[in-house]
C-alpha positions as CSV (number, residue, x, y, z in Angstrom):
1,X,-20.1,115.7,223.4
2,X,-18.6,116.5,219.9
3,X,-16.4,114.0,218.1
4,X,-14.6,113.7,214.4
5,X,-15.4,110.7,211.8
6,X,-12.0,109.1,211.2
7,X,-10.6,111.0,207.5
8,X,-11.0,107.2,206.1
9,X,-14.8,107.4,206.7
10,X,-15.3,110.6,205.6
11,X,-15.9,110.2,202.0
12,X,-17.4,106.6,202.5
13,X,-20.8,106.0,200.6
14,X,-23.2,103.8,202.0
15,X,-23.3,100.3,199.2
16,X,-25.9,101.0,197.0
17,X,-27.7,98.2,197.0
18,X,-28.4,98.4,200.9
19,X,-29.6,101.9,200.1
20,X,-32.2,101.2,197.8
21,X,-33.4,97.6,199.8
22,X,-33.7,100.6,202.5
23,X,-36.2,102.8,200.1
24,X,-38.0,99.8,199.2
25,X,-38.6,98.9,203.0
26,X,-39.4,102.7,204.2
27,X,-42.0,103.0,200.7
28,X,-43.3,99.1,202.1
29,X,-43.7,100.8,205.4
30,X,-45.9,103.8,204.2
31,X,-48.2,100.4,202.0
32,X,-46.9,100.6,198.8
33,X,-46.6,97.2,197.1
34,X,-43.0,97.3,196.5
35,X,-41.2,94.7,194.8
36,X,-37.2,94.4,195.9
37,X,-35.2,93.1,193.5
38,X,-31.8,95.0,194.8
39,X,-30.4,92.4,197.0
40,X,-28.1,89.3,196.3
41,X,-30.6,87.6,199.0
42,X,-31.4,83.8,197.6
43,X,-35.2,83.3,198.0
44,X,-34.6,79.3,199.3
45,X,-34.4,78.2,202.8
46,X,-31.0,77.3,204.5
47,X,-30.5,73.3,204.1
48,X,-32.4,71.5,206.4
49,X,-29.4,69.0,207.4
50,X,-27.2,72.3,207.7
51,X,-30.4,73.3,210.6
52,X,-30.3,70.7,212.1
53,X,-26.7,70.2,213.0
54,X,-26.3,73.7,214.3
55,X,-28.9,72.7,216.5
56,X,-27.5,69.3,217.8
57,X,-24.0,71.4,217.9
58,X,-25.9,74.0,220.1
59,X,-28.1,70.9,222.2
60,X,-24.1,69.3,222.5
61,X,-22.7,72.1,224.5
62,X,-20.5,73.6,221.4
63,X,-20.8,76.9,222.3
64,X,-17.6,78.0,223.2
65,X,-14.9,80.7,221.5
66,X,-14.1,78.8,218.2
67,X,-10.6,78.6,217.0
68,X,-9.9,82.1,214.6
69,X,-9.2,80.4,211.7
70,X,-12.5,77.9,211.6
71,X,-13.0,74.8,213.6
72,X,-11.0,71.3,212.2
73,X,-14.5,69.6,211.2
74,X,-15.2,72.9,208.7
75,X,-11.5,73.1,207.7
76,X,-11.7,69.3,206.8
77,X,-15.2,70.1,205.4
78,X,-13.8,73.4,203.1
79,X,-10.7,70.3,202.1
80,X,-12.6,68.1,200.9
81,X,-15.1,70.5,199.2
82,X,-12.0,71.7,197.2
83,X,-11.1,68.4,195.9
84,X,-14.7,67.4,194.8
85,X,-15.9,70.6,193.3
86,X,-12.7,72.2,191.6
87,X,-10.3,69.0,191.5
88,X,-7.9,70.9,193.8
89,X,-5.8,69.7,196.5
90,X,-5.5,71.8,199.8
91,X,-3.3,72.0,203.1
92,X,-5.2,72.8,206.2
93,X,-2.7,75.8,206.5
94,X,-4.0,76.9,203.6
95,X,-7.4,77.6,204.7
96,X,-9.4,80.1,207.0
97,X,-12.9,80.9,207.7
98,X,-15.0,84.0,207.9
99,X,-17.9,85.6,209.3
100,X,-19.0,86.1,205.3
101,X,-17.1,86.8,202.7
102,X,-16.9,90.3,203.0
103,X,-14.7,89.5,206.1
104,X,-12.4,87.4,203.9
105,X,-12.0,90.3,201.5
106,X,-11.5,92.8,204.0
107,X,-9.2,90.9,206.1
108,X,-7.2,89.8,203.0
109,X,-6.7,94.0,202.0
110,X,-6.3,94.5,205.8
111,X,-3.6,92.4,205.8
112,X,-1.6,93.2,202.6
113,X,-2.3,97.0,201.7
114,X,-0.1,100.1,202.3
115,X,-1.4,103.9,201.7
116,X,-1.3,104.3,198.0
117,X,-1.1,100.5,196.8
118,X,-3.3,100.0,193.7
119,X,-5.8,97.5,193.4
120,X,-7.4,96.6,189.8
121,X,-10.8,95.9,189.6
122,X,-12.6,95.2,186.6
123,X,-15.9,97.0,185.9
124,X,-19.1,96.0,186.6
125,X,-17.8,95.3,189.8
126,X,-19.5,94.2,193.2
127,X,-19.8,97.5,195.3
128,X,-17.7,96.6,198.3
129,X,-14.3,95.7,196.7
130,X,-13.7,99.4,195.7
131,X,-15.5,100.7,198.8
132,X,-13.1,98.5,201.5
133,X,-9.7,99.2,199.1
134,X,-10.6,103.0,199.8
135,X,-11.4,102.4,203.7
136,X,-8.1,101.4,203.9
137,X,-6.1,103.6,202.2
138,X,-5.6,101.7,199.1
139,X,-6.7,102.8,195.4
140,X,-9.2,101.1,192.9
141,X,-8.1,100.9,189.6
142,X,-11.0,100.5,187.1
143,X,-10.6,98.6,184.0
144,X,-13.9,98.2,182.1
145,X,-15.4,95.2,180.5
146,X,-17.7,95.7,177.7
147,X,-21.1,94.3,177.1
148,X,-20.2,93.6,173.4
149,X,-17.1,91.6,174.8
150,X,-19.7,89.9,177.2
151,X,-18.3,91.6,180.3
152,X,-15.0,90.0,180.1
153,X,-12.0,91.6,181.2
154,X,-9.5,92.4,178.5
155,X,-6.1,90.4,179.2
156,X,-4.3,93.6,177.6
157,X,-6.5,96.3,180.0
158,X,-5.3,94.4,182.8
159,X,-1.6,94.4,182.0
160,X,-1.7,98.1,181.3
161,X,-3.1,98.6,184.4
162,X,-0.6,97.0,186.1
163,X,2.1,99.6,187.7
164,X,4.5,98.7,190.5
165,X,1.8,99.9,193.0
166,X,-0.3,97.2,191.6
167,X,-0.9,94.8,194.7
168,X,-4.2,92.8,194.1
169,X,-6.3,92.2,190.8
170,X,-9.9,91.1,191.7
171,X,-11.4,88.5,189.7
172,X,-15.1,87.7,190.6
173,X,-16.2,85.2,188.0
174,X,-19.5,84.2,187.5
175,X,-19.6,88.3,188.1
176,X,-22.3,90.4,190.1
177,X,-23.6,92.1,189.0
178,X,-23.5,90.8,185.4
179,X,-23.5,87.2,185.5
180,X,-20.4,86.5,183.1
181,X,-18.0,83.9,183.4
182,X,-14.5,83.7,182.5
183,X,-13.6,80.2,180.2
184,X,-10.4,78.5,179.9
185,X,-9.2,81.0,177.4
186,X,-9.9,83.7,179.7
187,X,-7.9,82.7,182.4
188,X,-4.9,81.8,180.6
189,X,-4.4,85.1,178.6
190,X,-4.8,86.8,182.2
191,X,-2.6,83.8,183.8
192,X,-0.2,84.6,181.4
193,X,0.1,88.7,182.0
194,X,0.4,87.9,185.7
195,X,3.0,85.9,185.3
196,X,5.1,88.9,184.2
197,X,4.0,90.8,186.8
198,X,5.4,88.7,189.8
199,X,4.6,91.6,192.5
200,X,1.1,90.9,192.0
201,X,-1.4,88.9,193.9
202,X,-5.1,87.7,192.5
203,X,-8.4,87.6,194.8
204,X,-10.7,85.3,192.6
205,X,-14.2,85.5,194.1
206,X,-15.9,82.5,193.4
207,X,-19.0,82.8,195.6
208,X,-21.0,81.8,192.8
209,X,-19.5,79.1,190.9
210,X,-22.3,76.8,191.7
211,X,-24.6,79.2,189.4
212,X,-23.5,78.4,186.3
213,X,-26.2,78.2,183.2
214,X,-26.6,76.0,179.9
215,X,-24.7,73.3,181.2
216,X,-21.6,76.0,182.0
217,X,-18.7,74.5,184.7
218,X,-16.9,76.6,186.9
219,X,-13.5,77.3,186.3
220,X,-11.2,78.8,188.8
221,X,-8.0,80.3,188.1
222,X,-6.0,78.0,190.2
223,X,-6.8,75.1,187.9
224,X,-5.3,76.5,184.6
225,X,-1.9,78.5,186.4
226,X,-1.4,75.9,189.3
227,X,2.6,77.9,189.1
228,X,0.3,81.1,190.6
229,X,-0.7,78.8,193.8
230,X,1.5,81.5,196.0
231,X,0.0,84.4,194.3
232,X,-3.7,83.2,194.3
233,X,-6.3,84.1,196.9
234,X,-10.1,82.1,196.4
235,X,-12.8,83.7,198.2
236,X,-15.8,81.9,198.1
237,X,-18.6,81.1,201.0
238,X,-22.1,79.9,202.0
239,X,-24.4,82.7,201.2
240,X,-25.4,82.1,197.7
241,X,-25.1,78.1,196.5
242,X,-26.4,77.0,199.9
243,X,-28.7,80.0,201.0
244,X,-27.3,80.9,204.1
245,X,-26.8,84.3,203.7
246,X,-27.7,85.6,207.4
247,X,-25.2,82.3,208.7
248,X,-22.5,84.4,207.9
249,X,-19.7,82.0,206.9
250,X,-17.2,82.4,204.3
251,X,-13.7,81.2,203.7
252,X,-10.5,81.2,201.8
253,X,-8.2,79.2,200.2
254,X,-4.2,81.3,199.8
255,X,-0.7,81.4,200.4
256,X,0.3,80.2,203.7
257,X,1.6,83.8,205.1
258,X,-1.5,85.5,203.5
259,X,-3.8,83.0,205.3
260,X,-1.4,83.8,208.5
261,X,-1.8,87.5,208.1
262,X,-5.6,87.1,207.3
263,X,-6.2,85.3,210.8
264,X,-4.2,87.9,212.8
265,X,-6.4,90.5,211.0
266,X,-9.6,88.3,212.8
267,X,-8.0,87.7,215.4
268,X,-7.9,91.5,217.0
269,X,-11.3,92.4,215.2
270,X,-14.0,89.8,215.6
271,X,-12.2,86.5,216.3
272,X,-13.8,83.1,215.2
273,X,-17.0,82.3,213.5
274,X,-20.1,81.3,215.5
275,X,-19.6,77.4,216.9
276,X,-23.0,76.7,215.4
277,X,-22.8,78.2,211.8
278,X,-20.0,76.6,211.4
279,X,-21.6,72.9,211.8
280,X,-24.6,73.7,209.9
281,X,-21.4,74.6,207.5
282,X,-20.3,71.4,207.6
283,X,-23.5,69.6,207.1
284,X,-24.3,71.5,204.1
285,X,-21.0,71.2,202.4
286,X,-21.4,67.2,202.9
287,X,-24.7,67.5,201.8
288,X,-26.8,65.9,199.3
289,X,-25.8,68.4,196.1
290,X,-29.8,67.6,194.7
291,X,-30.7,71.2,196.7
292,X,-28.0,73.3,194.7
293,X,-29.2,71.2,191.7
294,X,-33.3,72.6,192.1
295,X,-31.6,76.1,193.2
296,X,-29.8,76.4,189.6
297,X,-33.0,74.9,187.8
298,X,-35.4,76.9,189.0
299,X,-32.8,80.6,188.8
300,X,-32.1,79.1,185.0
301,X,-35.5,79.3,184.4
302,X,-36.2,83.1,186.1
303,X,-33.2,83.7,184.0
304,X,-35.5,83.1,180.7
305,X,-38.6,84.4,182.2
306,X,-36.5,88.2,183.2
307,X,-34.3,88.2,180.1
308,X,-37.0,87.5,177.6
309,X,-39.4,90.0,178.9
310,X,-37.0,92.7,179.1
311,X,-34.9,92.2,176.1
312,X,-38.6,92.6,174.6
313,X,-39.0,96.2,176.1
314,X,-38.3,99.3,173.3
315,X,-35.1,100.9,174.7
316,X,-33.3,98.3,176.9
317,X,-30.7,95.8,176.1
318,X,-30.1,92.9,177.9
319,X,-27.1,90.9,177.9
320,X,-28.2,86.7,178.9
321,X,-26.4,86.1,181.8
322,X,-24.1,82.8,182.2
323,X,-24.1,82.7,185.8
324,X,-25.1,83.9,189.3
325,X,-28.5,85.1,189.3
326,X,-28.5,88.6,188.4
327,X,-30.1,90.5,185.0
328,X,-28.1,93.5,183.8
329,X,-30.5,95.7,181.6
330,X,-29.1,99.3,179.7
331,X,-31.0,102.3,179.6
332,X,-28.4,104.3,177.5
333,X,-31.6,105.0,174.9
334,X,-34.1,105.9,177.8
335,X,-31.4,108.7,179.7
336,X,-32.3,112.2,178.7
337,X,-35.9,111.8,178.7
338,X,-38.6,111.9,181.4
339,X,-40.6,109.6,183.3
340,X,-44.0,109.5,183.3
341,X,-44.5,111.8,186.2
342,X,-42.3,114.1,185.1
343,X,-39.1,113.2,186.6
344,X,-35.2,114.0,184.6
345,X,-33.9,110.4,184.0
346,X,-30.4,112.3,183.5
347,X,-28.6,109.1,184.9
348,X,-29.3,105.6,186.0
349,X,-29.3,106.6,189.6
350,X,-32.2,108.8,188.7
351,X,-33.8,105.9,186.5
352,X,-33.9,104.0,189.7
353,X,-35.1,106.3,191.7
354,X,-38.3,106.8,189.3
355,X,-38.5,103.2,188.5
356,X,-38.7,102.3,192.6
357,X,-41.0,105.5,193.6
358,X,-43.3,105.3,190.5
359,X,-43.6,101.8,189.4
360,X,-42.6,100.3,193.0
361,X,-39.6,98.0,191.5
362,X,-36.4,97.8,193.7
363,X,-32.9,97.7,191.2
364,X,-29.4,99.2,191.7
365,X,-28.1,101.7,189.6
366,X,-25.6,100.6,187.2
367,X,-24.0,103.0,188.6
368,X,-23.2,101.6,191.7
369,X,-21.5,98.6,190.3
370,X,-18.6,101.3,188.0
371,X,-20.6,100.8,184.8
372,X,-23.4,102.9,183.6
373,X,-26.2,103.3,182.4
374,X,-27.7,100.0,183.8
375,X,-29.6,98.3,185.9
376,X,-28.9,95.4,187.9
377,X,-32.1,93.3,189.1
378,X,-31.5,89.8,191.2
379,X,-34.2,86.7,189.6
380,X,-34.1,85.4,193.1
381,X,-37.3,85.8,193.7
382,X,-40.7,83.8,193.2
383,X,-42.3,83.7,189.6
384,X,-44.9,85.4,190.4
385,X,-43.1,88.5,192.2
386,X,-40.3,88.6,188.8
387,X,-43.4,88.8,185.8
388,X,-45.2,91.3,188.1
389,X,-42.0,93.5,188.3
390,X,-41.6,92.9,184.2
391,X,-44.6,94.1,183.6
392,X,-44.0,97.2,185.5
393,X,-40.8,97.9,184.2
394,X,-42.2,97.8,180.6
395,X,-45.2,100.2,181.6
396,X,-43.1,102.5,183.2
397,X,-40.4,102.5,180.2
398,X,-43.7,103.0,178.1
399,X,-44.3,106.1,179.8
400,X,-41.1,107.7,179.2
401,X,-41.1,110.9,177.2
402,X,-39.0,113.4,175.9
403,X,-37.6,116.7,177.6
């Protein structure tokens, strides 16, 4: 039997960095020694209290379909989280829950986007922002933030990008894959050409505002243009502060009839989020914050070990990143030349591609993320696993010759 791929699909790439965790695995498979640094994948075990309360949930009979919008104990939990870690006070009507925070994204875009609507998206960018706008008939509009500006969006790139197609601007600050954060400054240049573009809603991704370095604080958008509140969309989640990727549980914080629109989305694709992730939720959002505190410790101190070693390699710059836990090396000097097998390194793609099949380090291309030639590498792995994978990078840059 012979069918057709919907015309949406059609021209749909596979995310990146799943592609090249796939390479590493099938080159693991064949026993090379592969190290992986492509995925966002925190290398710290889920919260024990979180464990154990999906397990008394489970031992307590909750294991019935869960309310589409998140259970009351996990809405209460998300409330409360709100007022202790961004001083922000929160309706229950106001909130919904996820299976991730992909979900939250797409459901958001889902709910808002007609063929042809623009969404803005500053570059380096997270891969599946531009990839779900597209799967639903929407278009990305790149604007592209400098490393000499510190990958910060320019206030003025934004409102020129702005047309009266413009329906979202994404804001994901700390940013993968570059690790910048937006300040006070920031926000309120960008606050202030929003306001004079009224037609315009804002998804600020904060899924990493616990990863903040050198004694950085989060900052979310909401706190410095409160007057945005009905505009404003927060996206944030489990996966990285708490290390529950594979729990799948994100959730929002918007506008009443977004949030309304966003659970009718769920509701007629997956429905609610498993009964028992969502207690472990609530146990680790309660929690004792002393894991998050040894989480950022020990990723501020990868940061140092990764950045040091490769901002010492000849060819590659390396910006010091202020949050999340991601490195973001250029290899504008090294594409052109040849590796030391022999292979073009005409683009980053193809950088990667040597650097994973010759030297048996996992990145992403720059690439990937709307901004090349770079690299991005995640420091959430051990010590041991990020000097090893230094080392090779700066013996396989060594090797590099010219055409």
């Amino acid at each position: 039997m012979s069918f057709t791929i919907a015309s949406r699909l059609a021209d749909l790439p596979r995310p990146a960095t799943i592609a090249m965790a796939a390479r590493a695995r099938e080159l693991r498979a064949q026993g090379a020694d592969v190290i992986s640094l492509a995925l966002g994948q925190p290398d710290f075990p889920s919260p024990p209290e979180a464990i154990e309360a999906a397990y008394a949930a489970a031992k307590a009979g909750d294991t019935g379909y869960p309310p589409i919008p998140g259970q009351k104990p996990l809405i209460d939990a998300i409330i409360r989280k709100f007022r202790r870690d961004n001083e922000l006070d929160v309706a229950p009507s106001r909130i919904m829950v996820a299976n991730g925070g992909k979900q939250i994204i797409f459901n958001a875009l889902m709910a808002s986007l007609e063929i042809g609507d623009e969404v803005i998206i500053p570059a380096p960018y997270w891969v599946s922002y531009p990839l779900i706008t597209r799967m639903l008939g929407g278009v990305p509009v790149e604007i592209c933030c400098r490393e000499e500006d510190g990958f910060r969006p320019d206030p003025e790139a934004i409102r020129e990008a702005i047309t009266p197609r413009t329906k979202w601007l994404v804001l994901n600050f700390p940013n993968n894959p570059t690790g910048a954060i937006l300040v006070r400054q920031d926000l309120e240049a960008i606050a202030d050409v929003l306001r004079k573009a009224p037609h315009v809603l804002v998804m600020s991704d904060e899924i990493y505002e616990h990863l903040t370095f050198d004694g950085r604080k989060h900052l979310s958008l909401l706190n410095v243009a409160p007057d945005l509140a009905d505009r404003i969309l927060i996206v944030n989640g489990m996966a990285k502060a708490y290390a529950m990727t594979g729990w799948r549980v994100g959730f929002a914080c918007g506008p009443v009839p977004l949030i309304q629109a966003m659970v009718a989305v769920q509701g007629n694709s997956t429905s609610g989020v498993c009964t028992l992730a969502q207690a472990g939720s609530v146990a680790a959002l309660d929690g004792d914050a002393d894991g998050i505190a040894h989480m950022l410790a020990t990723y501020e101190r990868r940061r140092a070990l990764v950045v040091g070693a490769l901002q010492k390699v000849p060819g590659l710059t390396c910006v010091m990143p202020e949050g999340a836990f991601y490195a973001y090396p250029g290899v504008a000097a090294l594409v052109g030349r040849t590796s030391g097998q022999g292979r073009l390194l005409d683009t980053d793609v193809a950088f990667a591609e040597a650097l994973l099949e010759e030297a048996h380090v996992a990145t992403v291309p720059g690439s990937a993320f709307g901004y090349s030639p770079y690299l991005r590498l995640s420091f959430a792995a051990s010590d041991v696993q990020l000097a090893e994978a230094c080392r090779r990078i700066a013996q396989f840059v060594g090797e590099i010759r010219p055409v």
